[in-house]
N, CA, C and O atoms as CSV, one atom per row, in Angstrom:
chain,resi,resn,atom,element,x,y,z
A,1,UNK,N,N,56.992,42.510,21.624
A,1,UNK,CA,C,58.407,42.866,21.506
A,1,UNK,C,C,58.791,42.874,20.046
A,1,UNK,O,O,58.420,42.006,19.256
A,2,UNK,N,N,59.609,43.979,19.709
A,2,UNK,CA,C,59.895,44.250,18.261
A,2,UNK,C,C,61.279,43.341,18.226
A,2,UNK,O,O,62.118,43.433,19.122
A,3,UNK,N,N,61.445,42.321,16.926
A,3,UNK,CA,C,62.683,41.902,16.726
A,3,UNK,C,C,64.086,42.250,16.220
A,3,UNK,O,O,65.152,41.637,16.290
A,4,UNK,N,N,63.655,43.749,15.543
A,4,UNK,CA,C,64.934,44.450,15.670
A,4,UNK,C,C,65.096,45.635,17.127
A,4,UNK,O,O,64.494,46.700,17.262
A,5,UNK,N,N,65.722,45.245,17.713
A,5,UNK,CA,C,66.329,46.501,19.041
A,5,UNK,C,C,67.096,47.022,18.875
A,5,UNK,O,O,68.045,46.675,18.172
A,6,UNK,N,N,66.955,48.249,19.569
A,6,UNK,CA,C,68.384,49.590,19.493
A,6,UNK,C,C,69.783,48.545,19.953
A,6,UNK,O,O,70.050,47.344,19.941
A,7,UNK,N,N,70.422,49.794,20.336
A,7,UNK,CA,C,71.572,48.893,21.157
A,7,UNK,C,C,71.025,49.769,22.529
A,7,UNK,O,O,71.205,49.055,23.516
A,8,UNK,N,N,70.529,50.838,22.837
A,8,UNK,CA,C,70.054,50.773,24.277
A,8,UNK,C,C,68.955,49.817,24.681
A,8,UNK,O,O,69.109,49.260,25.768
A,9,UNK,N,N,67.701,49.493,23.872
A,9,UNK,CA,C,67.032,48.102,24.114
A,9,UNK,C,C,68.017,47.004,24.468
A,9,UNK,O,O,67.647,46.313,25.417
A,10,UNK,N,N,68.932,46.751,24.047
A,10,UNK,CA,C,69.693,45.748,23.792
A,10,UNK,C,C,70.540,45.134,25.158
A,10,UNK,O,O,70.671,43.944,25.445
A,11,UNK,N,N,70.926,45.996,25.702
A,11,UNK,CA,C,71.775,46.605,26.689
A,11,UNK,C,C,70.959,46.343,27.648
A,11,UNK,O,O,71.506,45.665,28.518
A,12,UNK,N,N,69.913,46.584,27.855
A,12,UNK,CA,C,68.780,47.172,28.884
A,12,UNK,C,C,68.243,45.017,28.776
A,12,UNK,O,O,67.980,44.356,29.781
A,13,UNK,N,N,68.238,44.643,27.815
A,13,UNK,CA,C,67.538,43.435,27.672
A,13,UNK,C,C,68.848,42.300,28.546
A,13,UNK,O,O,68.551,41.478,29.412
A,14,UNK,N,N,70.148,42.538,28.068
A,14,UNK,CA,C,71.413,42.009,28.210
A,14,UNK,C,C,71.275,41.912,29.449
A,14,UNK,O,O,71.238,40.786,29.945
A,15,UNK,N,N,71.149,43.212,30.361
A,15,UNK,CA,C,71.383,43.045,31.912
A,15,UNK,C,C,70.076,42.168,32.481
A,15,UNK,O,O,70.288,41.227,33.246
A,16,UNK,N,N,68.918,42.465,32.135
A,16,UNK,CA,C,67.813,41.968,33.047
A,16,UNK,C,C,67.617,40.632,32.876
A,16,UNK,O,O,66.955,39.974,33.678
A,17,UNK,N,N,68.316,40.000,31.560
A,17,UNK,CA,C,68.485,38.503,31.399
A,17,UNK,C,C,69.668,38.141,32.338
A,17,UNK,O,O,69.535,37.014,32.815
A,18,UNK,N,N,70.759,38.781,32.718
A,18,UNK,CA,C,71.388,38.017,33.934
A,18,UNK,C,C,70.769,37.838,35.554
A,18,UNK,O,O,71.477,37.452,36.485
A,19,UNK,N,N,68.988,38.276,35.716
A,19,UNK,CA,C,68.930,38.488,36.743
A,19,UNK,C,C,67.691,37.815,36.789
A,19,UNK,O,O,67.315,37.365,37.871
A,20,UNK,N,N,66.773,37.632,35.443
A,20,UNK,CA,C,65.549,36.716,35.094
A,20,UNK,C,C,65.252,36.019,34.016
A,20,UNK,O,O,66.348,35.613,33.628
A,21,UNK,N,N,64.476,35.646,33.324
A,21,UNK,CA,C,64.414,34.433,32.067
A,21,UNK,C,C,63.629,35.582,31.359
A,21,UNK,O,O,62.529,35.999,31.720
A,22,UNK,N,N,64.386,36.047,30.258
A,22,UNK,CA,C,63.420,36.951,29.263
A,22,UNK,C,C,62.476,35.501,28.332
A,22,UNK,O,O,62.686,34.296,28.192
A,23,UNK,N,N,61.358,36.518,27.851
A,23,UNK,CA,C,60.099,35.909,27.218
A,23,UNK,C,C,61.014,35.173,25.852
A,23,UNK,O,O,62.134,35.639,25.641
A,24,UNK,N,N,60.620,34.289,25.157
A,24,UNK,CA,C,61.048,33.758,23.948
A,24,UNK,C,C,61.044,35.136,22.894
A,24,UNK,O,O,62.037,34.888,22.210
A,25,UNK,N,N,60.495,36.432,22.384
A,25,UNK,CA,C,60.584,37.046,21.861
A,25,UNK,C,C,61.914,38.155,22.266
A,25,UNK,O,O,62.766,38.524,21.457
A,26,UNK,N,N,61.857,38.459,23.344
A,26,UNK,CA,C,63.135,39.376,23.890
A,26,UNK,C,C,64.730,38.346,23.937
A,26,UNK,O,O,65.782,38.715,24.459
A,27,UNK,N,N,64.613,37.708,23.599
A,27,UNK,CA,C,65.726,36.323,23.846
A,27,UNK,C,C,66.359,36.150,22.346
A,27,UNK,O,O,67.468,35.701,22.056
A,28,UNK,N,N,65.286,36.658,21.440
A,28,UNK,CA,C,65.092,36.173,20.090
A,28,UNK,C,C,65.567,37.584,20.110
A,28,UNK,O,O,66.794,37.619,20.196
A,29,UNK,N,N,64.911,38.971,20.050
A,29,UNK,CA,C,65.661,39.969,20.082
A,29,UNK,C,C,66.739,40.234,20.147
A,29,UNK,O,O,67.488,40.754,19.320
A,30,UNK,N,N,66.931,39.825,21.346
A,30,UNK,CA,C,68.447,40.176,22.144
A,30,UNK,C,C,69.733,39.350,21.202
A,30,UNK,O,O,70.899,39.746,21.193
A,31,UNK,N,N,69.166,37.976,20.335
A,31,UNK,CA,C,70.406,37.048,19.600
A,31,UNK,C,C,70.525,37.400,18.858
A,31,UNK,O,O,71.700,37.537,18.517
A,32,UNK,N,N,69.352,37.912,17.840
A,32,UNK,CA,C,69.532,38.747,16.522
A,32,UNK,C,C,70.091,40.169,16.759
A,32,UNK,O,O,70.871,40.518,15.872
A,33,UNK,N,N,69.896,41.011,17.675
A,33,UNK,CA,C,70.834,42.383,17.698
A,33,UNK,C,C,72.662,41.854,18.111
A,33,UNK,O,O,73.705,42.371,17.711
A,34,UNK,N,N,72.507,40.941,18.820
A,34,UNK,CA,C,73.968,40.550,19.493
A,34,UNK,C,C,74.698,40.066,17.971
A,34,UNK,O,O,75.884,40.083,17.638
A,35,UNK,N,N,73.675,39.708,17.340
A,35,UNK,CA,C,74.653,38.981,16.026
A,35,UNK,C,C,75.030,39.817,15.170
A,35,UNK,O,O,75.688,39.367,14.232
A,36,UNK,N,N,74.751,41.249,15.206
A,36,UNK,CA,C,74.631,42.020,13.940
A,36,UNK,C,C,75.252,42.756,14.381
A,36,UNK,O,O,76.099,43.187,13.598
A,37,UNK,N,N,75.288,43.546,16.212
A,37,UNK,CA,C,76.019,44.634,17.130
A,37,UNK,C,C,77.346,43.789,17.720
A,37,UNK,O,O,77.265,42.846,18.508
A,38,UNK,N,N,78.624,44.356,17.144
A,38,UNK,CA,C,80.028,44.324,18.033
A,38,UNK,C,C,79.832,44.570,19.064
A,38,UNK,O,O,79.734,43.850,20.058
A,39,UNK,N,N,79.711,46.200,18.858
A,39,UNK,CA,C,79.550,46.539,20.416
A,39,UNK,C,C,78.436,46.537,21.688
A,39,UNK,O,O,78.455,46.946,22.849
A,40,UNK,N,N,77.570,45.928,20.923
A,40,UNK,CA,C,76.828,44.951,22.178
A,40,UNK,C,C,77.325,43.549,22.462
A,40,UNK,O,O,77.368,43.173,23.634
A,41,UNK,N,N,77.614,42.937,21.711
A,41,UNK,CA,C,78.286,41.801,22.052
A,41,UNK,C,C,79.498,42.111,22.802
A,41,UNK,O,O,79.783,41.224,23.606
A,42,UNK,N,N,80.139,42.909,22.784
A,42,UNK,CA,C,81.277,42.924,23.178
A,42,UNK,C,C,80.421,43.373,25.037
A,42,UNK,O,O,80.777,42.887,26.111
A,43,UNK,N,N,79.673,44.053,24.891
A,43,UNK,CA,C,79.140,44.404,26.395
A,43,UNK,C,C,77.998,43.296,26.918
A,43,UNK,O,O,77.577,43.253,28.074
A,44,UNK,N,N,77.634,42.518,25.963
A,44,UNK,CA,C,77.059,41.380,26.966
A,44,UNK,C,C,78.203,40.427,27.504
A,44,UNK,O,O,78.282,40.007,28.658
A,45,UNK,N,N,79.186,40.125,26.334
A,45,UNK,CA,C,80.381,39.414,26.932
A,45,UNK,C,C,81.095,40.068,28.444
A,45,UNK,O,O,81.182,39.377,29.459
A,46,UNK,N,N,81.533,41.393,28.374
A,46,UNK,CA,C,81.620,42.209,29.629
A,46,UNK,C,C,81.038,41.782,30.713
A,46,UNK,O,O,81.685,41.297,31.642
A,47,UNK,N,N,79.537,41.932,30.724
A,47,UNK,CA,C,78.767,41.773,31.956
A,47,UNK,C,C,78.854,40.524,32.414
A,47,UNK,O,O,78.663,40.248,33.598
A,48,UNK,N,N,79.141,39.690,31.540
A,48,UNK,CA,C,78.827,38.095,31.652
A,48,UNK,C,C,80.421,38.081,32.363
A,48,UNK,O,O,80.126,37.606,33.459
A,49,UNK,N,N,81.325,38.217,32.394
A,49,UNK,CA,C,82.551,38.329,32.761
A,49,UNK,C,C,82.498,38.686,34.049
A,49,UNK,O,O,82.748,37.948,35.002
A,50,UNK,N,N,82.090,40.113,34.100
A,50,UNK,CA,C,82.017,40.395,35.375
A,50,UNK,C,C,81.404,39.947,36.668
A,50,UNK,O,O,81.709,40.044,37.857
A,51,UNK,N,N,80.377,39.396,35.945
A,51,UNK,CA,C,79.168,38.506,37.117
A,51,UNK,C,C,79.905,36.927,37.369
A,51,UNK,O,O,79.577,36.146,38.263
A,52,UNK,N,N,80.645,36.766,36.656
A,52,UNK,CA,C,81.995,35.716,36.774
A,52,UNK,C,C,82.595,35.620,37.514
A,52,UNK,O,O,82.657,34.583,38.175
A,53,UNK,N,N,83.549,37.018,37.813
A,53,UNK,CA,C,84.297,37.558,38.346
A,53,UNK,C,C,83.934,37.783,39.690
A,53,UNK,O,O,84.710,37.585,40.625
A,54,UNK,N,N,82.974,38.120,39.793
A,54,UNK,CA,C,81.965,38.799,41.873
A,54,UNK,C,C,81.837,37.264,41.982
A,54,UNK,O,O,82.301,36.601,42.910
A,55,UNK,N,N,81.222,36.825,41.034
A,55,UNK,CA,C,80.544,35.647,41.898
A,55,UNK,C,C,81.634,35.072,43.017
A,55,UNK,O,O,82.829,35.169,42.739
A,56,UNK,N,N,81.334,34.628,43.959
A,56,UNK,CA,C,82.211,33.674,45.283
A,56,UNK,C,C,81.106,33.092,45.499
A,56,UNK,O,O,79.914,33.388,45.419
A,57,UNK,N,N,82.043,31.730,45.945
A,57,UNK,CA,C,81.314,30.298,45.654
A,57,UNK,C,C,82.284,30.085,47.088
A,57,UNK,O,O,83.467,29.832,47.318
A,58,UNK,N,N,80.772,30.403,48.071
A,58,UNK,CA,C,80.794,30.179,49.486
A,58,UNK,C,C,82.128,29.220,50.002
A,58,UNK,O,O,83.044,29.460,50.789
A,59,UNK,N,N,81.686,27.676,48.934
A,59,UNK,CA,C,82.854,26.586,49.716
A,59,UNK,C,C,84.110,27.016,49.415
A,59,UNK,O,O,85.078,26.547,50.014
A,60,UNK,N,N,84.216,27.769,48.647
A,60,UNK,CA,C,85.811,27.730,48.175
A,60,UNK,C,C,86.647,29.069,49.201
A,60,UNK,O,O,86.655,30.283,49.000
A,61,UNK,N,N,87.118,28.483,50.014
A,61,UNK,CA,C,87.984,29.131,50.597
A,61,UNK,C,C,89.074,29.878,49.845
A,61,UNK,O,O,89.153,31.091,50.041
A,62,UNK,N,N,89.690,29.455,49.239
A,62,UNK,CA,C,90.705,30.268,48.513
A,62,UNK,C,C,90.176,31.231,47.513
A,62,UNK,O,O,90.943,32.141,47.199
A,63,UNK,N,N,88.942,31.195,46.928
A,63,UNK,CA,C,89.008,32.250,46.214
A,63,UNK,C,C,88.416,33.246,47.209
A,63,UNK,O,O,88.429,34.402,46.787
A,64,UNK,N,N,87.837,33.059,48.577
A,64,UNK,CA,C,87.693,34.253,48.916
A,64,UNK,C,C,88.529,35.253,49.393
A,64,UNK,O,O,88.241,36.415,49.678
A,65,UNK,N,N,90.019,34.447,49.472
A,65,UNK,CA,C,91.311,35.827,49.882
A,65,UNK,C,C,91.255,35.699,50.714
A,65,UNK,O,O,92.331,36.040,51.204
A,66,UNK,N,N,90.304,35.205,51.776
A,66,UNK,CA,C,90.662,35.598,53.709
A,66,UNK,C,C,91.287,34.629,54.180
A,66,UNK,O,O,90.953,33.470,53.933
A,67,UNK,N,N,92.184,34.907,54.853
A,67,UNK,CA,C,92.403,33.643,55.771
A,67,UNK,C,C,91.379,33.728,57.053
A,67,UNK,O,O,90.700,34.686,57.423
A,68,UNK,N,N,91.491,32.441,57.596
A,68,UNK,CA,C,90.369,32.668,58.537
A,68,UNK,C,C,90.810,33.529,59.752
A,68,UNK,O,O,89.961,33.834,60.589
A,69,UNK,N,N,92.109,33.938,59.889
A,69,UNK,CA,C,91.901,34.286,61.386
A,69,UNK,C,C,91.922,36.113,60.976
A,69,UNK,O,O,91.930,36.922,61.904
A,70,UNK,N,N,91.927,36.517,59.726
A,70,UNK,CA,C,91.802,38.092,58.956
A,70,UNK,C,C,89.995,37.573,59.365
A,70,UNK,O,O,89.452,38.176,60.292
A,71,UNK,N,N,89.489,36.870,58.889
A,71,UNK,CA,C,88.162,36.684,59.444
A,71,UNK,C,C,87.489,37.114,60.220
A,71,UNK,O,O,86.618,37.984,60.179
A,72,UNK,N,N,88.137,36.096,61.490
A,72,UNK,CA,C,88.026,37.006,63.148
A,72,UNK,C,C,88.118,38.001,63.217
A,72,UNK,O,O,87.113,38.656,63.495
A,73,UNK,N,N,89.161,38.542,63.038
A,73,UNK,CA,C,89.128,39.820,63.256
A,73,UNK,C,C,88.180,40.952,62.539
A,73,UNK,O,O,88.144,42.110,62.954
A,74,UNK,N,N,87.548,40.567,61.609
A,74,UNK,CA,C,86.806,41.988,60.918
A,74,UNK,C,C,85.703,41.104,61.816
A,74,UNK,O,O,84.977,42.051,62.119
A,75,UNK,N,N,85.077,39.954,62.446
A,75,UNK,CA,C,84.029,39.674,62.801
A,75,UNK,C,C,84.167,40.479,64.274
A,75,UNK,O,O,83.151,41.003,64.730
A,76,UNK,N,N,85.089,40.545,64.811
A,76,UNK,CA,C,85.289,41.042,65.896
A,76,UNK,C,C,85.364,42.231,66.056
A,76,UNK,O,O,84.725,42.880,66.884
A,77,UNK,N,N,86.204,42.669,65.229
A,77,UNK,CA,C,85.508,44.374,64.786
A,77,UNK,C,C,84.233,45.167,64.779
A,77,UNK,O,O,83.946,46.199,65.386
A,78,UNK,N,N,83.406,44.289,63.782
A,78,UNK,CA,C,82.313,44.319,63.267
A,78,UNK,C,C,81.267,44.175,64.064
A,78,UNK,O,O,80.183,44.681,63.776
A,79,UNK,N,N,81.526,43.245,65.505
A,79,UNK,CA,C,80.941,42.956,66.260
A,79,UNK,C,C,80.751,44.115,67.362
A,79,UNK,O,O,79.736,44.284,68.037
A,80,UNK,N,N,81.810,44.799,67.402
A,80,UNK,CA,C,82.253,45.505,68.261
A,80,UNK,C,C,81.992,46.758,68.311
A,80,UNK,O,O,81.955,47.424,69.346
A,81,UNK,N,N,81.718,47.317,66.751
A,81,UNK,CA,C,80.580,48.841,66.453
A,81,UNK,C,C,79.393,48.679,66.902
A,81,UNK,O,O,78.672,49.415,67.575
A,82,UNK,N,N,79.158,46.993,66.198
A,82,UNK,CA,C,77.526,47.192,66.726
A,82,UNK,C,C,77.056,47.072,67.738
A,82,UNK,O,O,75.827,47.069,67.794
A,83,UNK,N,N,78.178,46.860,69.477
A,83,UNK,CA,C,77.975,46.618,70.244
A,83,UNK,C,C,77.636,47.891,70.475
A,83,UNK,O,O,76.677,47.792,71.240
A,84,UNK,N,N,77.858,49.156,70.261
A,84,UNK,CA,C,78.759,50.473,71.020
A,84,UNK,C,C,76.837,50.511,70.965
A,84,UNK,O,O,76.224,51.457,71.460
């Protein structure tokens, strides 16, 4: 892995580190382009936000918006196509 990256390397490195452990050289890449690129930083901050944002954290009832008995009903719905 080369230690200077584009900003499409960069980008491309940004996302696949939210999904696996890049090697010590792509990590090292990715801090030195983030330090030098705004606008990659500004889009790893983005993604990192957004994966923030989706995440739902099963126990917490309130952030998922449903009440339980809106629940039932899409389960019952839902239940009810796949019966047909």
């Amino acid at each position: 892995m080369k230690w200077v990256t584009t900003c499409k390397e960069t980008t491309e490195l940004a996302s696949r580190a939210m999904d696996a452990r890049l090697s010590f050289g792509e990590r090292l890449a990715l801090r030195i382009h983030l330090a030098i690129c705004t606008n990659c930083s500004r889009f790893a901050r983005q993604i990192e936000d957004m994966r923030k944002a989706l995440r739902m954290d099963a126990t917490d009832d309130a952030g998922a918006g449903l009440s339980e008995a809106a629940r039932q009903r899409i389960e019952t719905e839902l239940q009810n196509k796949l019966d047909r």
